[in-house]
KELOKE-782989 format. One line per field, with one value per residue (C-alpha): residue in one letter; y negated, z negated, x negated. Coordinates in nm, 4 decimals. Example, Ala and Ser with C-alpha at 12.3 -4.5 7.8 and 13.67 -1.06 7.14 Angstrom:
<sites>
code: (A_S)
Y: (0.4500_0.1060)
Z: (-0.7800_-0.7140)
X: (-1.2300_-1.3670)
</sites>
This chain:
<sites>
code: (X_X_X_X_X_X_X_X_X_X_X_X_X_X_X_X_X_X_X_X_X_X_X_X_X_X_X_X_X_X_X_X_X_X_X_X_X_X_X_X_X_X_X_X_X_X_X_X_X_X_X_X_X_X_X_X_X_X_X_X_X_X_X_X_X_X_X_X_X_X_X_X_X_X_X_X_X_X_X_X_X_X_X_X_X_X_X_X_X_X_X_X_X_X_X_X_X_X_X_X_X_X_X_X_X_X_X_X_X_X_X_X_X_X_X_X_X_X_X_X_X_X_X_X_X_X_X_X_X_X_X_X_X_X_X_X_X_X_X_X_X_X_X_X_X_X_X_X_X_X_X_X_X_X_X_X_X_X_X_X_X_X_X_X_X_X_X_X_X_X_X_X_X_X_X_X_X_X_X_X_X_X_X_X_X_X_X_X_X_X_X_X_X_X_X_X_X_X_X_X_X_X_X_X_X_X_X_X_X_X_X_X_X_X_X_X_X_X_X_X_X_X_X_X_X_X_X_X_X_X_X_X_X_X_X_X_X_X_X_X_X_X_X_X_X_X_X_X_X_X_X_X_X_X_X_X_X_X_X_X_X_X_X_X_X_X_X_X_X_X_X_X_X_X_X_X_X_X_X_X_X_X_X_X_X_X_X_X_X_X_X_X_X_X_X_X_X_X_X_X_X_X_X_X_X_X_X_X_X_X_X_X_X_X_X_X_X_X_X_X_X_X_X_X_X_X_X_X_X_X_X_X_X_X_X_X_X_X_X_X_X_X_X_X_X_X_X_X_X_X_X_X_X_X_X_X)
Y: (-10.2242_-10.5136_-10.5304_-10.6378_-10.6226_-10.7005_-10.7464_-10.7124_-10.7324_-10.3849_-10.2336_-10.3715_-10.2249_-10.1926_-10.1378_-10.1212_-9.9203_-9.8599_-9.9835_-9.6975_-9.7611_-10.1216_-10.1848_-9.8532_-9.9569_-10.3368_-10.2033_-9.9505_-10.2377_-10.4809_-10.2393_-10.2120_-9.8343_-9.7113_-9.2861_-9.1490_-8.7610_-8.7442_-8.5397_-8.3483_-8.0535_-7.7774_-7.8870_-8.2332_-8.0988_-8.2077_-8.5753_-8.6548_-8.5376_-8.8498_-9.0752_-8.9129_-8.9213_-9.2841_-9.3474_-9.1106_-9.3031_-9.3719_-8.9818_-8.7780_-8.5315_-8.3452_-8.1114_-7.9213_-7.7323_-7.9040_-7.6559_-7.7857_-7.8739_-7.9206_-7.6281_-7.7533_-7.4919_-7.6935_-8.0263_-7.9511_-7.8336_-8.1184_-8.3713_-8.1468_-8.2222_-8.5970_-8.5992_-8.3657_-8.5950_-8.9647_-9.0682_-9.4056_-9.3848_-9.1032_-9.0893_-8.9110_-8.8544_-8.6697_-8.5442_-8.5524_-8.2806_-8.4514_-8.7546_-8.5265_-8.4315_-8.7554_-8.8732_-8.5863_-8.6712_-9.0645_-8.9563_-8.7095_-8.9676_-9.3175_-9.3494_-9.5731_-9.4203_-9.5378_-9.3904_-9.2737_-9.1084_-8.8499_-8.7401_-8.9322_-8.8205_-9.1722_-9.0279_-9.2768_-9.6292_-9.4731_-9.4161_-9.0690_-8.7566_-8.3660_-8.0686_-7.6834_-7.4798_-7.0669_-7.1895_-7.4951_-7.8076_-8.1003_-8.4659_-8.8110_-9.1943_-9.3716_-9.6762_-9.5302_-9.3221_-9.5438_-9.6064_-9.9468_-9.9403_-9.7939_-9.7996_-9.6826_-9.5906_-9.4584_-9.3276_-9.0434_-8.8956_-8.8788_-8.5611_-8.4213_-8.0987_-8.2162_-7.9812_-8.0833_-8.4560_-8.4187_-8.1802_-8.4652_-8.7560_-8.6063_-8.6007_-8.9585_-9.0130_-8.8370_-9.0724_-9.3906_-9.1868_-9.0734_-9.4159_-9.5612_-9.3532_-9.2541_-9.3856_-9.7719_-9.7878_-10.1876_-10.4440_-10.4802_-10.1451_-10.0646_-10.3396_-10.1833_-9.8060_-9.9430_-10.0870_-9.7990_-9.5102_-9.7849_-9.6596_-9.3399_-9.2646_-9.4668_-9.2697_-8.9123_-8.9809_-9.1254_-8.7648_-8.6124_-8.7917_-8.8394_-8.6833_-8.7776_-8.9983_-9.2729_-9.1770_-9.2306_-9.5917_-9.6338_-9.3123_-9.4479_-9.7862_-9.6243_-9.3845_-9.6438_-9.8103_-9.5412_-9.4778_-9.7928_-9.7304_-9.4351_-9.5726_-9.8153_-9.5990_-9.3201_-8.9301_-8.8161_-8.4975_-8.4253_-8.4344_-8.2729_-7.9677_-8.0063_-7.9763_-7.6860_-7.4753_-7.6136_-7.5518_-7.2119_-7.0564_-7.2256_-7.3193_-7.5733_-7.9372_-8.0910_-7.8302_-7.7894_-8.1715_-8.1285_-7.8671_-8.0396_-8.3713_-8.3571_-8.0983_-8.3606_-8.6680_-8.4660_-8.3655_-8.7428_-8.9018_-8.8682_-9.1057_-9.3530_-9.4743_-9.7875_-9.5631_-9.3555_-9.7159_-9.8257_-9.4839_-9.4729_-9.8187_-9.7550_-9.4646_-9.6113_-9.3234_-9.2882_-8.9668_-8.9982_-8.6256_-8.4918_-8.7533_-8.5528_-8.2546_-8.3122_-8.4564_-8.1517_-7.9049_-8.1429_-8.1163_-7.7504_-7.8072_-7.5352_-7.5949_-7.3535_-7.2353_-6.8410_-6.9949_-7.1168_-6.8054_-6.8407_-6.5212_-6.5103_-6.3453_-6.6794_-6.8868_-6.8781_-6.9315_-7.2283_-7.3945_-7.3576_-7.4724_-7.8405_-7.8549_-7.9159_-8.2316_-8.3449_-8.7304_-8.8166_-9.1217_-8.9059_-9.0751_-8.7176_-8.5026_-8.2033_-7.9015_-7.5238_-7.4281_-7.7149_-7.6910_-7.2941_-7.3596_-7.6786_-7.4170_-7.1498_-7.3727_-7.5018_-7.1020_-6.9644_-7.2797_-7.3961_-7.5614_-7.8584_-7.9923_-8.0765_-8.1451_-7.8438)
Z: (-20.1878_-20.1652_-20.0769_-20.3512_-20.4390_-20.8791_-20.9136_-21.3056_-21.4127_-21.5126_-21.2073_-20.8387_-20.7199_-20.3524_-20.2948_-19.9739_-19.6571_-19.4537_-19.6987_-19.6734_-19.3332_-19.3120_-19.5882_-19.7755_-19.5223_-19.6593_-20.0627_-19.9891_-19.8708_-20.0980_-20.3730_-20.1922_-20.1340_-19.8697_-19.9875_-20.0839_-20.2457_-20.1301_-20.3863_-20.2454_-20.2420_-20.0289_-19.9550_-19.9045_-19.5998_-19.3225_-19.4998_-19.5400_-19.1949_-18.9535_-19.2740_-19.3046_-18.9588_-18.9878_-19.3091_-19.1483_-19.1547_-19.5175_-19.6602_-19.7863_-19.8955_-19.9233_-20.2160_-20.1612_-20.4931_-20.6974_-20.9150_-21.1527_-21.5420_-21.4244_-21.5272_-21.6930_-21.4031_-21.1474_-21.2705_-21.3131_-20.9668_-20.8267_-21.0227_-20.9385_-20.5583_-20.6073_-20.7506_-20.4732_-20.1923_-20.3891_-20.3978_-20.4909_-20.5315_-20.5477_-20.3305_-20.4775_-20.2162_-20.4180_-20.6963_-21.0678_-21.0308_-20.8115_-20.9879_-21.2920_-21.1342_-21.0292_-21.3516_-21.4732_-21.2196_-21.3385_-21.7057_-21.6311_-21.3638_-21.3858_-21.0875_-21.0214_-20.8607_-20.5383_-20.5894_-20.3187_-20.4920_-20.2878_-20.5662_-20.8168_-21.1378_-21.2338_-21.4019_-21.1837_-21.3437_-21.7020_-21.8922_-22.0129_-21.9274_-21.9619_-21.9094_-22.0195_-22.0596_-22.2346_-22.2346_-22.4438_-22.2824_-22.4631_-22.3807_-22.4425_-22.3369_-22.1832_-21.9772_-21.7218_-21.5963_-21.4866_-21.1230_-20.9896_-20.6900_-20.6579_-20.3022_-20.3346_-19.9574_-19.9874_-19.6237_-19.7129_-19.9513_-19.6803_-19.5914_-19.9572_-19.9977_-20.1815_-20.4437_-20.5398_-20.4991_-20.7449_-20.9837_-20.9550_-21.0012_-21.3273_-21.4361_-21.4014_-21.5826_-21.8716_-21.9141_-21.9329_-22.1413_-22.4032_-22.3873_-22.5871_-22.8972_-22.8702_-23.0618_-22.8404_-22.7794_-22.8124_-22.7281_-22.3757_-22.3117_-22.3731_-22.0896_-21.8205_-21.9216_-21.8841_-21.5181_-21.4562_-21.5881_-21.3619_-21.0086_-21.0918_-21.1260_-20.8626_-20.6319_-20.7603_-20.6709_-20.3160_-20.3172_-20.3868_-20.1015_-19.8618_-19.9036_-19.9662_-19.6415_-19.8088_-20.1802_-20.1552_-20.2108_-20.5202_-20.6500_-20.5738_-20.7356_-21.0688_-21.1150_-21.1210_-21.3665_-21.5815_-21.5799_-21.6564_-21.9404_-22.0507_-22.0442_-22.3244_-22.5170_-22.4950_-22.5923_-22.7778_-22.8866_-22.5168_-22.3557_-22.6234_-22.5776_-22.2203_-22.2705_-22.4848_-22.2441_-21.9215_-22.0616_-22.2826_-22.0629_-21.7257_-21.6353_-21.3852_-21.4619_-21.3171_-21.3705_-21.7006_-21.7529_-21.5994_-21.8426_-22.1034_-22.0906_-22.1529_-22.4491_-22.5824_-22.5269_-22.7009_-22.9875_-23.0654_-22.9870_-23.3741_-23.4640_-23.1309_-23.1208_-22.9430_-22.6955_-22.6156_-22.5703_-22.2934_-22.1312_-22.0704_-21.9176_-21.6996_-21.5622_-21.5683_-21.8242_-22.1579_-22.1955_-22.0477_-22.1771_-21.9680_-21.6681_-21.6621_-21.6557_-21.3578_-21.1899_-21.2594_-21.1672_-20.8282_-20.7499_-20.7382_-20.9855_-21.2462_-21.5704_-21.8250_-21.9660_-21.8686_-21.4993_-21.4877_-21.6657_-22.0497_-22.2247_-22.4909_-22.6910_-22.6350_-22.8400_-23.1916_-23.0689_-22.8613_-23.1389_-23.3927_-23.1455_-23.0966_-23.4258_-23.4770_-23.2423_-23.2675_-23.3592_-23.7393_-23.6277_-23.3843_-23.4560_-23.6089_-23.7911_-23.5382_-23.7655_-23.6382_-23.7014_-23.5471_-23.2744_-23.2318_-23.1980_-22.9349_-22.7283_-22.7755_-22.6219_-22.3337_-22.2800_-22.2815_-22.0638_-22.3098_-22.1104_-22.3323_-22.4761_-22.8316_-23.1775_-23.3375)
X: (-9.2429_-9.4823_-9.8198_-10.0715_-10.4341_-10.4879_-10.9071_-10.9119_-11.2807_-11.3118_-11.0897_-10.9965_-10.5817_-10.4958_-10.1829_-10.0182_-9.8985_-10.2118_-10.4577_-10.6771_-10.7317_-10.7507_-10.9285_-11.0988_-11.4272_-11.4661_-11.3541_-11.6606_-11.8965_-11.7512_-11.9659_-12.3132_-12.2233_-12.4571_-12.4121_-12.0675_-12.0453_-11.6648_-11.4815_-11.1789_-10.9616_-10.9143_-10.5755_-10.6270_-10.8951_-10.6602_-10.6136_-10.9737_-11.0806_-10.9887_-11.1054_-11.4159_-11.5034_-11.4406_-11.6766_-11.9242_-12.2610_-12.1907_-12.0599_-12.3794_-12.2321_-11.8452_-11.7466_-11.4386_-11.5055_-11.2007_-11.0125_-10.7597_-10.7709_-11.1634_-11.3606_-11.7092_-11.8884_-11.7446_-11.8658_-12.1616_-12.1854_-12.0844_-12.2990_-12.5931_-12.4310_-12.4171_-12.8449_-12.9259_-12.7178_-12.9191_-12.5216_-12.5235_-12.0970_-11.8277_-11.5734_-11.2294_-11.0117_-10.7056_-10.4498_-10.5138_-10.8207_-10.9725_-11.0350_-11.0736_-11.3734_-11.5179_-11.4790_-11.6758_-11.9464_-11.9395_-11.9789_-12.2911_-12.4117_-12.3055_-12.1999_-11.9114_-11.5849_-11.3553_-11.0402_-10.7796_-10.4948_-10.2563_-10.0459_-9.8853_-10.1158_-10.2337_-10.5481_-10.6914_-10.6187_-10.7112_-11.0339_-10.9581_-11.1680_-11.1378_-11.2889_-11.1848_-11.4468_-11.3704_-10.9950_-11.0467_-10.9609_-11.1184_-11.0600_-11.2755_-11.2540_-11.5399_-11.5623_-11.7669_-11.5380_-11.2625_-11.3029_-11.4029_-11.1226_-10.8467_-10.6423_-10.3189_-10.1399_-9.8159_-9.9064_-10.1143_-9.8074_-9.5278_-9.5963_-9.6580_-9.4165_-9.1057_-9.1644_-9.5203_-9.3842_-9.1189_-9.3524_-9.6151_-9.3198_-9.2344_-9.5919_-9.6028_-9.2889_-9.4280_-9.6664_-9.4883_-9.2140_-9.4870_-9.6242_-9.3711_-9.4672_-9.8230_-10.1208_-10.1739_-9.8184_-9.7125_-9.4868_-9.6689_-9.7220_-9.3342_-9.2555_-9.5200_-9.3331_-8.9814_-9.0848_-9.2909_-8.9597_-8.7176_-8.9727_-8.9971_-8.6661_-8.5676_-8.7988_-8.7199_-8.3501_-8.4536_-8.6851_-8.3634_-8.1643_-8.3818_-8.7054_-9.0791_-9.1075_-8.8398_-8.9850_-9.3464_-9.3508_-9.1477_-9.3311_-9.6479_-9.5928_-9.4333_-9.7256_-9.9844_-9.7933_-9.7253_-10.1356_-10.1984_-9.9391_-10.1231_-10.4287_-10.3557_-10.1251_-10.3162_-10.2267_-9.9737_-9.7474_-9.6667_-9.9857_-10.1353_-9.8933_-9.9573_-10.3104_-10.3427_-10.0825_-10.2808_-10.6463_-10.5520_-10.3259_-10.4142_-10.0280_-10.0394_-10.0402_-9.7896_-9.5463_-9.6739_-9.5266_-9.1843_-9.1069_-9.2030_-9.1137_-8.7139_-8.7898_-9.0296_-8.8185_-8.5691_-8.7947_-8.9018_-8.5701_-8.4350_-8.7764_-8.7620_-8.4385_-8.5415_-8.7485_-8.4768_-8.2410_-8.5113_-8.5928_-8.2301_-8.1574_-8.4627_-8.2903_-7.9150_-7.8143_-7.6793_-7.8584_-8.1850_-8.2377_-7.9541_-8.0831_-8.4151_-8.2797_-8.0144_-8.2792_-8.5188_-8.2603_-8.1258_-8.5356_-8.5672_-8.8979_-8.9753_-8.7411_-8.8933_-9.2414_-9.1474_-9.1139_-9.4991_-9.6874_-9.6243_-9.5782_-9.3884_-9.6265_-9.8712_-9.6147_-9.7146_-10.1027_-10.0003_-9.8356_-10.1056_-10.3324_-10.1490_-10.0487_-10.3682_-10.3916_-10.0793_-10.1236_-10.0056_-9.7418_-9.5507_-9.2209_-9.0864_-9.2743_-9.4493_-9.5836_-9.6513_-9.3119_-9.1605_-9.3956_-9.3053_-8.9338_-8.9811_-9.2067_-8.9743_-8.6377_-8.9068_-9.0540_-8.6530_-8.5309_-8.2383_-7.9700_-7.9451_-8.3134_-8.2207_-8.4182_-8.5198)
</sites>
């Protein structure tokens, strides 16, 4: 994968083995940062320690406080963290959550963001914020929370567990799949989605083969595509399933995606023909329903909702609840009862995802 560095006006992309260290420092400077608040997980501890010692005359302060599908509590801690540290930047050093919550910091402070992605969530090339607060995860678009750099090092996701990588691989491809129907979706948002399925699948096979060493790269490169497909397509039926089970039920993201996202393909296919036609050659398949699903099932990654937490008896609340969001133009037509027989074949893990 080659090296490259995009400086849009509104966002600067590093990309490139080793970027973080060679060149995180000078991105930092490059913004007139002089205090970080570093936003990170506690798994991500052992990552950020050698880094942080290196950025240590510029890091006033570390939160470690990151839970997923961002709980409003949590933000607000850490923007009270960020006033009480006079951080003049944040620093999101992360998965998905992560820069979930530095976003949520930027949009309660104004502080720009330097991204360092160590998953493959892609949250962090798009404009799109959430936060779930009494099991209601609600979502909003604002400027100010897409971060100014981004370094992407496929480095710091060699050693990722396989199963998280291909969990967090799948997440990706969900977003460049729902790109081609959702609300922005376009003529040059299709081609970025095609690329963007073409990596991904590329690198979930290599994850298969030859493990998350070999697979970082193409991983890495697809995911920031597929956010940067998202972020002009924007959300549609899948994420806004995924949201509701994530922020109601608290299912995992990732997971959460890779269950979905052949049921959903699936679901749509009858209305996106020409989706389905370029999904498919991306992935050198016929079927690219039946290609996510061998790949799922070669990947050892969760295939059904009853697998993650869902209980049955959360079904016909879960469905009334996205039917609700569930954009008008979906390509077919996604009411409650629809949307409770989709949930029920992705809840009971039917072998072969098919319209309702």
């Amino acid at each position: 994968m080659p090296e490259f560095t995009y400086d849009a006006p509104w966002q600067r992309i590093v990309f490139g083995t080793g970027s973080v260290r060679r060149q995180l420092r000078s991105e930092i400077e490059r913004l007139g940062v002089e205090r970080l608040l570093v936003l990170t997980s506690p798994a991500r501890q052992r990552i950020s320690a050698g880094l942080l010692c290196s950025l240590s005359d510029l890091v006033a302060d570390v939160f470690t406080g990151v839970r997923p599908h961002i709980p409003v509590a949590v933000a607000e801690v850490a923007g009270d963290r960020a006033r009480v540290a006079r951080a003049d930047a944040v620093l999101s050093l992360g998965g998905g959550s992560t820069t979930g919550t530095a976003k949520a910091v930027a949009l309660a402070t104004g502080l720009p963001i330097i991204a360092v992605p160590t998953t493959y969530a892609g949250s962090e090339v798009t404009p799109v914020w959430g936060l779930t607060e009494n099991g209601h995860k609600r979502t909003g678009t604002d400027p100010a929370v897409l971060p100014r750099v981004v370094v992407y090092d496929p480095d710091l996701l060699r050693s990722m567990p396989e199963s998280i990588a291909a969990a967090s691989g799948f997440n990706a491809m969900a977003h460049c799949v729902e790109a081609f129907w959702a609300p922005g979706r376009g003529s040059s948002v299709s081609v970025i989605a095609e690329e963007s399925v073409h990596a991904l699948g590329a690198g979930l096979r290599t994850l298969a083969e030859a493990g998350a060493d070999a697979a970082a790269p193409d991983l890495l490169y697809g995911a920031y595509l597929a956010g940067s497909a998202f972020a002009t397509a924007g959300s549609g039926m899948h994420h806004k399933l995924c949201h509701v089970l994530g922020g109601a039920y608290d299912l995992p993201h990732a997971q959460t995606h890779a269950v979905m996202l052949p049921y959903v393909l699936a679901f749509n296919a009858p209305g996106a023909p020409e989706a389905v036609d370029r999904i498919g050659r991306a992935l050198d398949s016929a079927d690219p329903v039946a290609a996510l699903c061998d790949l799922a099932k070669i990947l050892g990654i969760p295939t059904n909702l009853r697998e993650i937490g869902l209980a049955e008896t959360d079904l016909d609340e879960a469905a009334a609840l996205t039917a609700a969001v569930v954009p008008d133009d979906n390509p077919v037509p996604a009411d409650r009862t629809a949307l409770r027989a989709l949930l029920a074949a992705a809840w009971s893990g039917a072998a072969t995802p098919e319209h309702p």
